[in-house]
Short mmCIF file of the C-alpha atoms (twelve columns), coordinates in Angstrom:
data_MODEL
# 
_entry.id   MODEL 
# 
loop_
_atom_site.group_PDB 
_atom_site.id 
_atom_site.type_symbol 
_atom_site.label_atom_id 
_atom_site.label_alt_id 
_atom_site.label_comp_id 
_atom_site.label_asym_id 
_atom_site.label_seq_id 
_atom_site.Cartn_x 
_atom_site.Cartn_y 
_atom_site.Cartn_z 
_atom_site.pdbx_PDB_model_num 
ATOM 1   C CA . UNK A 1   96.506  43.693 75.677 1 
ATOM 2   C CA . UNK A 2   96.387  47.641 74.423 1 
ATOM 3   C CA . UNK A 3   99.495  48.326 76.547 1 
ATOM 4   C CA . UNK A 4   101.519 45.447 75.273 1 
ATOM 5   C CA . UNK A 5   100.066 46.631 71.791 1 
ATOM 6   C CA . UNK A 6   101.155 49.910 72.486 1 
ATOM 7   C CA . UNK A 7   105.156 48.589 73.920 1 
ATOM 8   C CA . UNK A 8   104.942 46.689 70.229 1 
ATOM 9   C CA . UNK A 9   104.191 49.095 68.244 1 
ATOM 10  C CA . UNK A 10  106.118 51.904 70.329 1 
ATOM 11  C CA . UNK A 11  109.458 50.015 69.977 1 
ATOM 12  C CA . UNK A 12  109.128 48.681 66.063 1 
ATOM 13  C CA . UNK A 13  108.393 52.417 65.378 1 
ATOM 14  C CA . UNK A 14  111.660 53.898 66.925 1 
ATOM 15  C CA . UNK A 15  113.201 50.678 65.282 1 
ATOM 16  C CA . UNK A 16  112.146 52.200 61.911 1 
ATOM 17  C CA . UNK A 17  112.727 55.119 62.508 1 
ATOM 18  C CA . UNK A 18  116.029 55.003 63.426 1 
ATOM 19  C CA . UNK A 19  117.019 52.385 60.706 1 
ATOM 20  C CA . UNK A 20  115.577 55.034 58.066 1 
ATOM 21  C CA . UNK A 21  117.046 57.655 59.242 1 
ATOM 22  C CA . UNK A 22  113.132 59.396 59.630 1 
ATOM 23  C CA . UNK A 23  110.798 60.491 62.568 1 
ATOM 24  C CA . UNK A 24  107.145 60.876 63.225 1 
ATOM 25  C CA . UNK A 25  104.295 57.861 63.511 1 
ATOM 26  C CA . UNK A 26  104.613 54.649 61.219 1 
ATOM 27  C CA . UNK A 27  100.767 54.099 61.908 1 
ATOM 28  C CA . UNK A 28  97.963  55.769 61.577 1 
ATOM 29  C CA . UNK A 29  95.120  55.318 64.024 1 
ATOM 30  C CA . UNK A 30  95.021  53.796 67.749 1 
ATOM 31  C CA . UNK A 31  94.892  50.378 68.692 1 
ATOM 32  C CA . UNK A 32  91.388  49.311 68.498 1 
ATOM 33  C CA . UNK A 33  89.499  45.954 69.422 1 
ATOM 34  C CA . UNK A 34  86.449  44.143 69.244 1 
ATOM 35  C CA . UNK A 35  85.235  41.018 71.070 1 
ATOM 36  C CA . UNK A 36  84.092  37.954 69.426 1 
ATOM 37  C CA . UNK A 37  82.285  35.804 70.963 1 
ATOM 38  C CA . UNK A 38  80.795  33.632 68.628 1 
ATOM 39  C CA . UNK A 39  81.941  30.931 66.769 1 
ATOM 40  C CA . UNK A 40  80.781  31.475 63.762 1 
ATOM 41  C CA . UNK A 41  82.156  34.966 63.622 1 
ATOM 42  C CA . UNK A 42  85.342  33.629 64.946 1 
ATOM 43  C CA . UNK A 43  85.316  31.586 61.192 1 
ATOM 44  C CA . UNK A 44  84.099  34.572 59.182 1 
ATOM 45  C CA . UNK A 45  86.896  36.917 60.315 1 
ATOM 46  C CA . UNK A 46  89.766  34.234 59.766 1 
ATOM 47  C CA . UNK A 47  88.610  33.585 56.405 1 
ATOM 48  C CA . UNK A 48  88.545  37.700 56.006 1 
ATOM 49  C CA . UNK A 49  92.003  37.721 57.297 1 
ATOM 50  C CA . UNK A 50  93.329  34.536 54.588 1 
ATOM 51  C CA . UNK A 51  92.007  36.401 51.936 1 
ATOM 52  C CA . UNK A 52  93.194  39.981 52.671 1 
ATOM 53  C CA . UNK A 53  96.264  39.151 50.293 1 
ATOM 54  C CA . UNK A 54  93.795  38.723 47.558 1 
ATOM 55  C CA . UNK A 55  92.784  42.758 48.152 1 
ATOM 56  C CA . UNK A 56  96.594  44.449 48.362 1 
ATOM 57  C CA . UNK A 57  98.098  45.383 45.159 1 
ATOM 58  C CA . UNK A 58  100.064 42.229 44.675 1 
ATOM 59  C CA . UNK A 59  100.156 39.798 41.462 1 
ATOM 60  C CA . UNK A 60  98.481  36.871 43.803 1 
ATOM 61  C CA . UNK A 61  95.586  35.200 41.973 1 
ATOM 62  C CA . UNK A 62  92.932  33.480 43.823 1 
ATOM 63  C CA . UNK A 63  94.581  30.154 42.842 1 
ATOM 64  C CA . UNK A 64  98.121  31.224 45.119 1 
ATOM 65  C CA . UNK A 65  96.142  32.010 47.591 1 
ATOM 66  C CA . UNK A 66  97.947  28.945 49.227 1 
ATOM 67  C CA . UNK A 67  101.586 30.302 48.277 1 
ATOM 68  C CA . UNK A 68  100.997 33.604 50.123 1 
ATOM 69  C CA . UNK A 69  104.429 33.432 51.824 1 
ATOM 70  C CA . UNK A 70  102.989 36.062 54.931 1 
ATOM 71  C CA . UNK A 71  99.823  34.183 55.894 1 
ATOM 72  C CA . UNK A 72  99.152  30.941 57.574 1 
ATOM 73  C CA . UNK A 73  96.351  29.461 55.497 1 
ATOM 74  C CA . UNK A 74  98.228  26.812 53.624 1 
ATOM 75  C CA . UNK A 75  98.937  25.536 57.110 1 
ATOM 76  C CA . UNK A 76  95.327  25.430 58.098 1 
ATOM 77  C CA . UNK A 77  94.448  23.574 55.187 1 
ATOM 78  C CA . UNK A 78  97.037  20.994 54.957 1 
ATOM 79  C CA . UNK A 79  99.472  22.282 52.766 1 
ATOM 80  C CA . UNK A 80  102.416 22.755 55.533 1 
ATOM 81  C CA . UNK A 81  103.273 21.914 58.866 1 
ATOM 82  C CA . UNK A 82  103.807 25.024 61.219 1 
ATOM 83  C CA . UNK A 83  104.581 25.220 64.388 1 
ATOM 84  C CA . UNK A 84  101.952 28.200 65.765 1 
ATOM 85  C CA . UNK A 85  98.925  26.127 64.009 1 
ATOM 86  C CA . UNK A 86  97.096  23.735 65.826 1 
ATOM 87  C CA . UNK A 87  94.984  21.647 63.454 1 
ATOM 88  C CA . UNK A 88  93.124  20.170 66.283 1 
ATOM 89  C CA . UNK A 89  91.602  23.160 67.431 1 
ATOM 90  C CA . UNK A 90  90.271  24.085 63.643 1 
ATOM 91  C CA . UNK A 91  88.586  20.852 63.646 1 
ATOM 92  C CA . UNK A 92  87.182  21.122 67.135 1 
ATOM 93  C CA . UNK A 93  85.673  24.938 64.829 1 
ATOM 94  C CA . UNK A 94  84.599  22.869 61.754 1 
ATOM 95  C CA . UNK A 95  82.471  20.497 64.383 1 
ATOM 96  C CA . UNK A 96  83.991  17.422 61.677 1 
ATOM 97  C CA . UNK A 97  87.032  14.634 61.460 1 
ATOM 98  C CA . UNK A 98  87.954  16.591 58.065 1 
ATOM 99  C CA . UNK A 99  87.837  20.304 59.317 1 
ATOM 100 C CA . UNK A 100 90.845  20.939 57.961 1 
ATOM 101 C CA . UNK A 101 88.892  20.554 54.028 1 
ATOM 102 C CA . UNK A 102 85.676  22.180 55.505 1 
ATOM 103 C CA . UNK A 103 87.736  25.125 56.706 1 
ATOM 104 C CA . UNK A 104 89.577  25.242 52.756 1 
ATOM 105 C CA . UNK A 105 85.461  24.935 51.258 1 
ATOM 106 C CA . UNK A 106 84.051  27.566 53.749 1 
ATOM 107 C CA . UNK A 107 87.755  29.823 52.923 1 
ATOM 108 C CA . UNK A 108 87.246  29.114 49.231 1 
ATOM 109 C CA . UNK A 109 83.915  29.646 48.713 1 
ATOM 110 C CA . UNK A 110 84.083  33.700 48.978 1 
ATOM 111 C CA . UNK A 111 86.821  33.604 46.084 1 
ATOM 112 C CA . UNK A 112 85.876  36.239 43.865 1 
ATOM 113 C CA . UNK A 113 82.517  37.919 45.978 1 
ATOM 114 C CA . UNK A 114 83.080  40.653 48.415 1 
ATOM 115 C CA . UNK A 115 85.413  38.953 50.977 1 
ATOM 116 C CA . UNK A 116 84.186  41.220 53.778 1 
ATOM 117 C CA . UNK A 117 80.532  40.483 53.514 1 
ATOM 118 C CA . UNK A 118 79.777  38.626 56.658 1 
ATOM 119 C CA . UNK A 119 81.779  40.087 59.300 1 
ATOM 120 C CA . UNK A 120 80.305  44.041 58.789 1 
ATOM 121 C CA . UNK A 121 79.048  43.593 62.438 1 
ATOM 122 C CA . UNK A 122 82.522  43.284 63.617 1 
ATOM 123 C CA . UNK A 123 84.043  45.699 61.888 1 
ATOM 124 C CA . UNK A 124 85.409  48.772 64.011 1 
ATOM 125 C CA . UNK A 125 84.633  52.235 62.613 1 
# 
């Protein structure tokens, strides 16, 4: 996975570069990972990652959360069909028949606290 990372990141760099007339790195930092093999912090870092928007310096409120045009969670919670989101497997997560509203509860319910509580075991520093 780090090499293909690597070929990625590599070939969207010289991309950049070259289309901006620039040189040098585009990011900072190696490619790092962490293995998750639990479940539950499977859950905690998705809902991290739908509510990242929420952090950047954008106008989003917490109520167009939904309309974030670069993230996927309107799909996981009904609000779209999408191709590269496979409801069944969030409900076979959400261990219910409605895991697609469990998942929007469990998302929703950090609204407004510290969005990364929860997942500081997983976190790479």
């Amino acid at each position: 996975m780090s090499v293909f990372l690597s070929d990625v990141v590599n070939s969207y760099t010289r991309y950049f570069n070259r289309r901006n007339e620039r040189f040098g790195v585009l990011f900072q930092g190696p490619y790092k990972s962490k293995n998750i093999s639990e479940v539950g912090s499977l859950l905690q870092v998705s809902r991290y990652i739908h509510l990242n928007p929420l952090g950047l310096k954008t106008e989003l409120s917490d109520e167009d959360i939904v309309k974030y045009p670069y993230s996927s969670y309107a799909c996981w919670i009904g609000g779209k069909d999408a191709e590269l989101v496979d409801g069944k497997e969030l409900s076979r997560w959400t261990n219910s028949g409605s895991g697609k509203q469990s998942y929007k509860e469990f998302v929703e319910s950090k609204l407004g606290k510290n969005i990364s509580s929860g997942i500081e075991s997983l976190v790479l520093e």
